[in-house]
C-alpha positions as CSV (number, residue, x, y, z in Angstrom):
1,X,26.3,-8.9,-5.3
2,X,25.6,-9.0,-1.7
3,X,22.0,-7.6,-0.6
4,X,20.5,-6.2,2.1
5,X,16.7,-5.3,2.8
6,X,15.3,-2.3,4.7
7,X,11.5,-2.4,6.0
8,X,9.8,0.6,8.3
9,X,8.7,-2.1,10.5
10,X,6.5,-4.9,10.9
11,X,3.5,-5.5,12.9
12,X,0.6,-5.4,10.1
13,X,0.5,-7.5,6.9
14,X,0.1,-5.4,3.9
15,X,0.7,-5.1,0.5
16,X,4.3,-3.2,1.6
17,X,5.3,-6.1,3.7
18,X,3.7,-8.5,1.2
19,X,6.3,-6.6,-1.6
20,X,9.5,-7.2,1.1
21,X,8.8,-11.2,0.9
22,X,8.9,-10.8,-2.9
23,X,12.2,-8.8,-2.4
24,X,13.3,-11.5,-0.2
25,X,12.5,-14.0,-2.4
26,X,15.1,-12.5,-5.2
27,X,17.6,-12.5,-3.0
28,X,16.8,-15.0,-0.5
29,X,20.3,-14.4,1.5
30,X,19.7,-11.2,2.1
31,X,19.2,-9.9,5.8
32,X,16.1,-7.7,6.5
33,X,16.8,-4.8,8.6
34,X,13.7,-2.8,10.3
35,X,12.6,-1.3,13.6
36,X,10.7,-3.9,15.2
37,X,8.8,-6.8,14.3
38,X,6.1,-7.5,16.6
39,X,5.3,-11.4,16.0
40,X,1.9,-11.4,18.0
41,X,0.3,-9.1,15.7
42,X,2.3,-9.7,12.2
43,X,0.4,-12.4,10.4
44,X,3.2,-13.3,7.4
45,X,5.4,-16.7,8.3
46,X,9.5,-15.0,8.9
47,X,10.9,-18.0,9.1
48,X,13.8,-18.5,7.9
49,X,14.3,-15.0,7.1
50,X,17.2,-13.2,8.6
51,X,15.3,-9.8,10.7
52,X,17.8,-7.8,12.4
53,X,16.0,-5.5,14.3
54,X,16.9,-1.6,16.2
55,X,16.7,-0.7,20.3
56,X,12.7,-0.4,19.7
57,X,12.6,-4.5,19.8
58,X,13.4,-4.3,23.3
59,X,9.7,-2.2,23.8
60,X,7.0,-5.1,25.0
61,X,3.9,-5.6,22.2
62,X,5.3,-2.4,20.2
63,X,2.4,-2.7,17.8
64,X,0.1,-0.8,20.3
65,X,2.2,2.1,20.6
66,X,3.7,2.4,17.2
67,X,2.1,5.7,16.6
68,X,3.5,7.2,19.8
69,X,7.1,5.6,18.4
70,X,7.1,7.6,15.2
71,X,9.6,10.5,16.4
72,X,12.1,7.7,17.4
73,X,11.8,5.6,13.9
74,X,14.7,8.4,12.6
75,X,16.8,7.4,15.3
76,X,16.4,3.5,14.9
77,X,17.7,3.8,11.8
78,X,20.7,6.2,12.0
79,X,22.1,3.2,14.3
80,X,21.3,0.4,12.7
81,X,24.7,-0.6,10.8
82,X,24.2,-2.6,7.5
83,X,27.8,-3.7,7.0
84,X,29.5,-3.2,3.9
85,X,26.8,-4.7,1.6
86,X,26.9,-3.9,-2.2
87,X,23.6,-3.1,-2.3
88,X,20.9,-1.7,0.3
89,X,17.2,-2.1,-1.1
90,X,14.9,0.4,1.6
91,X,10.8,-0.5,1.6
92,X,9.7,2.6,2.8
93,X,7.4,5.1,3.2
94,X,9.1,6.5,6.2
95,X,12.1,6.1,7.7
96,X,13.5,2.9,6.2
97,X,14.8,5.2,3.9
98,X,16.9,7.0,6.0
99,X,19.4,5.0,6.3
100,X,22.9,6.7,6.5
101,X,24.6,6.4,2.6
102,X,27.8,5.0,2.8
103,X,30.3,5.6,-0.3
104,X,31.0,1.4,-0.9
105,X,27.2,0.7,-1.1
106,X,24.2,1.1,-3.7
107,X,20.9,2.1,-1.9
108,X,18.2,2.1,-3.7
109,X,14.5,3.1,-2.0
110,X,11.1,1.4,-3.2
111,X,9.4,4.1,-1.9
112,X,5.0,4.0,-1.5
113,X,4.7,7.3,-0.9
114,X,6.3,10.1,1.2
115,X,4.7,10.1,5.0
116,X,1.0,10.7,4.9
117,X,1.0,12.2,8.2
118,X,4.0,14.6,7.4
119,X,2.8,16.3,4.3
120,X,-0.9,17.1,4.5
121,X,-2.2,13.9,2.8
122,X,-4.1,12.7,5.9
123,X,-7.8,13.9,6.1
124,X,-8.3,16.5,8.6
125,X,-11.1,14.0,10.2
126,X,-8.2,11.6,10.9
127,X,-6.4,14.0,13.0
128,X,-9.3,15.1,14.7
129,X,-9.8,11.3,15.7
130,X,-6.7,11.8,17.1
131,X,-6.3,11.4,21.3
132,X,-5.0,14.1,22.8
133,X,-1.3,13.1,23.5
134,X,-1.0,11.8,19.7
135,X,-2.1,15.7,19.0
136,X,0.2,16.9,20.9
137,X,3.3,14.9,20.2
138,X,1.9,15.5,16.3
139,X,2.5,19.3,17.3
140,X,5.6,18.8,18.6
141,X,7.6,16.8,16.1
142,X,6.1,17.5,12.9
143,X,8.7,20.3,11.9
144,X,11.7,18.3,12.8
145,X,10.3,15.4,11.4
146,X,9.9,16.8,8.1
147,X,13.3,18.4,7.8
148,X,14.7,14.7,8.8
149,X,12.6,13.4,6.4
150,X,13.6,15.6,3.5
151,X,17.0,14.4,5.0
152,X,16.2,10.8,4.7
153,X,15.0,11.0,1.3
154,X,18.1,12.2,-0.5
155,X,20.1,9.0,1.4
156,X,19.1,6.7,-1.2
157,X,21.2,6.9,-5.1
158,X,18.0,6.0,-6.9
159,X,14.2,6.1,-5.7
160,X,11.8,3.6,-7.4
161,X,8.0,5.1,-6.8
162,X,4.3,2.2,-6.8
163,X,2.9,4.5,-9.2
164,X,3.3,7.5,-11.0
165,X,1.3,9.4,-8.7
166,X,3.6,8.6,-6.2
167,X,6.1,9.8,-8.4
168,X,4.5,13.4,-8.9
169,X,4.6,13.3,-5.1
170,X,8.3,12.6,-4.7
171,X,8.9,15.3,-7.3
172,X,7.0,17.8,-5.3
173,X,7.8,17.2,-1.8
174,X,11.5,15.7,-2.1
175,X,12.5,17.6,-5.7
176,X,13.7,14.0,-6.9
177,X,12.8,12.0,-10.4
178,X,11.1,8.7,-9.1
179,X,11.0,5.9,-11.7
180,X,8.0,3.5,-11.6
181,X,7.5,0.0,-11.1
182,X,3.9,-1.6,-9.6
183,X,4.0,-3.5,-6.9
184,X,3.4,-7.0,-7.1
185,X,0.2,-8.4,-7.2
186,X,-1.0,-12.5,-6.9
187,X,-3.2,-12.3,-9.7
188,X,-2.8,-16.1,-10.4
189,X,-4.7,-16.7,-7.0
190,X,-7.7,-14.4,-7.4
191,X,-8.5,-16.4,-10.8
192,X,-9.5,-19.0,-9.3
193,X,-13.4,-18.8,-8.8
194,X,-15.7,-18.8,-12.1
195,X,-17.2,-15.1,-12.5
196,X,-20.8,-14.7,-11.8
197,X,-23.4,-12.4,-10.7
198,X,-25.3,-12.5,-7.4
199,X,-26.7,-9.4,-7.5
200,X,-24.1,-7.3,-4.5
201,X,-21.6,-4.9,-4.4
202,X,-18.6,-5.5,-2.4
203,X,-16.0,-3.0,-0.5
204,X,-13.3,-4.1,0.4
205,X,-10.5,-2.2,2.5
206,X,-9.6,-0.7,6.1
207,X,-12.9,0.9,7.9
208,X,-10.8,4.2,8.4
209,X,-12.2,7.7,7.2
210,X,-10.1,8.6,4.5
211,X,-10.9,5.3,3.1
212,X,-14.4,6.7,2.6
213,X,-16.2,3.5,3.3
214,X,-19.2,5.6,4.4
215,X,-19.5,7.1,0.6
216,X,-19.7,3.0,-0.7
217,X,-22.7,2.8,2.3
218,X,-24.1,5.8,1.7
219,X,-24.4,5.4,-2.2
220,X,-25.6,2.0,-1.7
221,X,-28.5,3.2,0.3
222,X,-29.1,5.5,-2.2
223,X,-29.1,3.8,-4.6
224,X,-31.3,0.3,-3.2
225,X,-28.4,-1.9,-4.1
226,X,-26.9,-4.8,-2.0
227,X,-23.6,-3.5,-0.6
228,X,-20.9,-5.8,1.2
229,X,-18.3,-4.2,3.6
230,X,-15.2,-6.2,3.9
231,X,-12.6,-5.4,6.5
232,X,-12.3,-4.3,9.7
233,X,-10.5,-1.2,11.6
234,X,-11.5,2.0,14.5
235,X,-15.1,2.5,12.5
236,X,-16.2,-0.9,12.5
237,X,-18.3,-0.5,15.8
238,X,-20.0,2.8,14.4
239,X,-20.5,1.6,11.0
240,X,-22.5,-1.8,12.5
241,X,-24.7,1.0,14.7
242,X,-26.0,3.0,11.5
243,X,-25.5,0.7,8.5
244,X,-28.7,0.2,6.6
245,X,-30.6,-3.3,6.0
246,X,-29.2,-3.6,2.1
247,X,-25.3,-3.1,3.4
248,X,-23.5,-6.4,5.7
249,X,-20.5,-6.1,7.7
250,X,-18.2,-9.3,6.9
251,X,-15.2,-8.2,8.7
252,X,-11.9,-9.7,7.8
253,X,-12.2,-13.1,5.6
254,X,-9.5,-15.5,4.7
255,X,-8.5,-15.2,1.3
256,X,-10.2,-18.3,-0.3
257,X,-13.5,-16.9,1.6
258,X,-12.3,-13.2,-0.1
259,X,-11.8,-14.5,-3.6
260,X,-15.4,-16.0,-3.4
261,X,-16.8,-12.6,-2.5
262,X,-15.6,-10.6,-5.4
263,X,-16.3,-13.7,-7.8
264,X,-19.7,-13.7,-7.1
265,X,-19.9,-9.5,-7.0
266,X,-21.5,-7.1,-9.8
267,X,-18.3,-4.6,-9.0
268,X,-15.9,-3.5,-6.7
269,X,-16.6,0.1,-5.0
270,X,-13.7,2.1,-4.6
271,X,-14.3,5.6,-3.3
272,X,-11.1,6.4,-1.5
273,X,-7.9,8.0,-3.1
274,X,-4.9,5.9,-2.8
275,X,-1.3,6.1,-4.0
276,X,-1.8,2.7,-6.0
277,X,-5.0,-0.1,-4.8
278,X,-3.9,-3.4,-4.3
279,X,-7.1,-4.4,-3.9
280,X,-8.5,-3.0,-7.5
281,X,-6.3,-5.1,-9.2
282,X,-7.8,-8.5,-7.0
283,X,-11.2,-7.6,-8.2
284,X,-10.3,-7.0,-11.8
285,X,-7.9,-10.3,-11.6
286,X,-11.0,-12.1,-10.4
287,X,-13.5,-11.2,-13.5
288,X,-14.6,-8.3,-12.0
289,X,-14.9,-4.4,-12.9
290,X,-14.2,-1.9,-10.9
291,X,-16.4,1.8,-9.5
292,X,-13.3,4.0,-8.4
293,X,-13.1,7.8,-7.3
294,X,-11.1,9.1,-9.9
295,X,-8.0,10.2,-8.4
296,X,-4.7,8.8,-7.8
297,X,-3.6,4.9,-8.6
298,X,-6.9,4.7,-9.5
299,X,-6.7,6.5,-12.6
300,X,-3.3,3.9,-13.8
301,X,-5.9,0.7,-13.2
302,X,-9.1,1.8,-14.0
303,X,-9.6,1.8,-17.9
304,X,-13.3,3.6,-18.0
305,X,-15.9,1.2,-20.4
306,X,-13.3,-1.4,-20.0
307,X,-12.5,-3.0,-17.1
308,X,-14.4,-0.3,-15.1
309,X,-15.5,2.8,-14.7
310,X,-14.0,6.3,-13.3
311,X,-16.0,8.3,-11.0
312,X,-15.5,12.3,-11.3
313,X,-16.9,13.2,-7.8
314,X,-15.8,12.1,-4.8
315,X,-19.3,11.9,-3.2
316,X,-21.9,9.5,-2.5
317,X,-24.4,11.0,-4.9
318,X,-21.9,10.7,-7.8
319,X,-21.5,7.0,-6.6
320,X,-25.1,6.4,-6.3
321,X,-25.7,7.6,-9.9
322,X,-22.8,5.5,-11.2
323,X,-24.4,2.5,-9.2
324,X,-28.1,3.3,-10.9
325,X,-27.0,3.1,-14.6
326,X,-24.4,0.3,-14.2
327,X,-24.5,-2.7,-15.8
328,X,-22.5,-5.5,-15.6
329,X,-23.0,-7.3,-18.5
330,X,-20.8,-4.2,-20.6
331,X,-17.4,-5.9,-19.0
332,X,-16.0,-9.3,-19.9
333,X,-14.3,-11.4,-17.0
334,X,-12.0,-12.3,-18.8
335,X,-10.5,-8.6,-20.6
336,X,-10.8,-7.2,-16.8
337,X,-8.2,-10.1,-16.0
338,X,-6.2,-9.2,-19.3
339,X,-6.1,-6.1,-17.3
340,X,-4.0,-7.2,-14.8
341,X,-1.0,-8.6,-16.3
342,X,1.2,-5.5,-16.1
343,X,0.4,-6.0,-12.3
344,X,1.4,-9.5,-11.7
345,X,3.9,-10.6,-9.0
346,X,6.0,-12.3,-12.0
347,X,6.3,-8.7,-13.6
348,X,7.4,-6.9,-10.7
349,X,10.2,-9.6,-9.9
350,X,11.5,-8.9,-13.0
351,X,11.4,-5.1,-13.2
352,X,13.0,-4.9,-10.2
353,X,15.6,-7.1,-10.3
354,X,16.9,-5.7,-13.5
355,X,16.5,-2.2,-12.6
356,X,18.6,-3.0,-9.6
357,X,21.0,-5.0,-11.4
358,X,21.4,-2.5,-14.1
359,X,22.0,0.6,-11.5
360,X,24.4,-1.7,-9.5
361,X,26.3,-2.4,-12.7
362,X,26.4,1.8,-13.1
363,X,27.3,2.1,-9.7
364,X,30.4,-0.5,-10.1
365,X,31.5,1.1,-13.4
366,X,31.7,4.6,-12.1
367,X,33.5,3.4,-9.0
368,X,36.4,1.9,-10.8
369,X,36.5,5.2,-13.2
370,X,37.0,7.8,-10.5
């Protein structure tokens, strides 16, 4: 069974291109197709990987114009020509997807969510943040963009979804059935620091709105409880200007530095919505429990008086109450890491490559009967 791999692109290490080098790692001869790959700012080691890349290589540094490339992502991939391979596995969330079916090849989309930005799931503040031009060209393409997109997502035979939220959103926007395997997680490495208590909170995640860091600060004010931010992004600079003297700005930390943090945490904050939450899953795999919004992958991780607790109201003083009756001494380290083992890198690997096994073996079978 040949293999071939489809990414967006790659200029930003996340759990997406963290799931392709799992991918790759199944079938390690398989060529990785995607729009660019911008080496300066992509932190994961390619080599030996085989990246065959569209026209949009050719743009110098194309990680600081990506957003401005989105309308010709569709095009990039309409040309790029996989060969007859038997099987094309996408990594998308937008146009990886889109690749053109062809009638001797299985194509099968992990998909993490239809486009944000296309359907209404981004904040309004983030499109108010938005420069002019980006406004504009957001104006502009959106329409066609979304009927390409619609396009792009009946391309693929079979759609595999990160969660069953993202399922229910591939049901509503593209009218498909999605089924569901978790992305894969390291939970081995986040084990590796004893669980204790130092008395802080952590958050940990991009500083971007509809992350709604500023709930996690503004319920740890509240509240009078230690509060560390970790990560960086466009509201680090304002975040430094007004965070109060109980929250600290770490900024990006190397994972052994990371692990440390959430060993030595009371909880994890987690008041954004998001289609799964990589990062839930690192704090719970490293003793800890977890205070999530309850909405979206939180509500498949979070198991309330468990391994956590579910928060109803997606406000800081909802937060802040949570935050003044909690105590960590209700959740064991070591059932939050029993927790995780649905989520583990080891269980993905093997979901996967069955279920792409078992529809490649479907796909064979009806070949040779019609």
């Amino acid at each position: 069974m040949r293999v071939a791999i489809a990414h967006d692109y790659f200029y930003t290490l996340g759990g997406a291109e963290q799931t392709v080098a799992v991918m790759r790692g199944l079938w390690p001869e398989a060529p990785v197709y995607t729009s660019f790959l911008d080496r300066g700012t992509f932190a994961l080691d390619t080599a030996g990987w085989d990246v065959r890349t569209s026209f949009l290589q050719r743009i110098p540094h194309p990680a600081r114009v990506q957003k401005f490339l989105t309308p010709l992502y569709p095009l990039a991939f309409r040309r790029i020509d996989t060969e007859p391979f038997d099987v094309v596995v996408s990594s998308a969330s937008f146009a990886a997807k889109g690749l053109p079916r062809r009638n001797d090849t299985l194509h099968i989309c992990y998909c993490y969510t239809p486009p944000r930005f296309l359907w209404g799931m981004t904040p309004a503040t983030d499109r108010q943040q938005m420069s002019w031009p980006l406004r504009g060209l957001d104006a502009l393409f959106r329409p066609h963009l979304r009927r390409w997109d619609r396009w792009a997502a009946a391309q693929p035979h079979h759609m595999v979804a990160i969660s069953h939220t993202v399922a229910e959103r591939i049901r509503r926007i593209y009218d498909r059935e999605a089924s569901v395997i978790y992305p894969p997680v390291s939970t081995d490495r986040f084990q590796s620091q004893t669980a204790r208590d130092e008395g802080y909170y952590v958050y940990v995640g991009r500083l971007e709105s509809h992350k709604r860091v500023d709930i996690a600060i503004a319920a740890a004010q509240d509240a009078g409880v230690p509060l560390r931010v970790i990560g960086d992004g466009p509201l680090r600079n304002r975040l430094a200007e007004m965070a109060p003297a109980n929250v600290t700005l770490l900024g990006w930390l190397a994972e052994e530095e990371l692990i440390a943090q959430l060993a030595g945490c009371r909880a994890l904050l987690f008041p954004g919505e998001e289609d799964f939450g990589i990062v839930m899953v690192e704090a719970l795999s490293a003793g800890k429990p977890v205070i999530a919004y309850g909405a979206g992958g939180a509500t498949e991780i979070v198991q309330p008086g468990v391994n956590g607790m579910l928060v109803a109201e997606q406000s800081a003083a909802a937060f802040s109450r949570v935050l003044r009756e909690f105590n960590p001494g209700d959740f064991s380290p070591d059932v939050c890491r029993e927790t995780t083992a649905q989520f583990d890198q080891a269980v993905f690997a093997a979901q996967f490559k069955e279920f792409v096994e078992a529809k490649w073996t479907e796909f064979t079978q009806t070949k040779a009967t019609s």
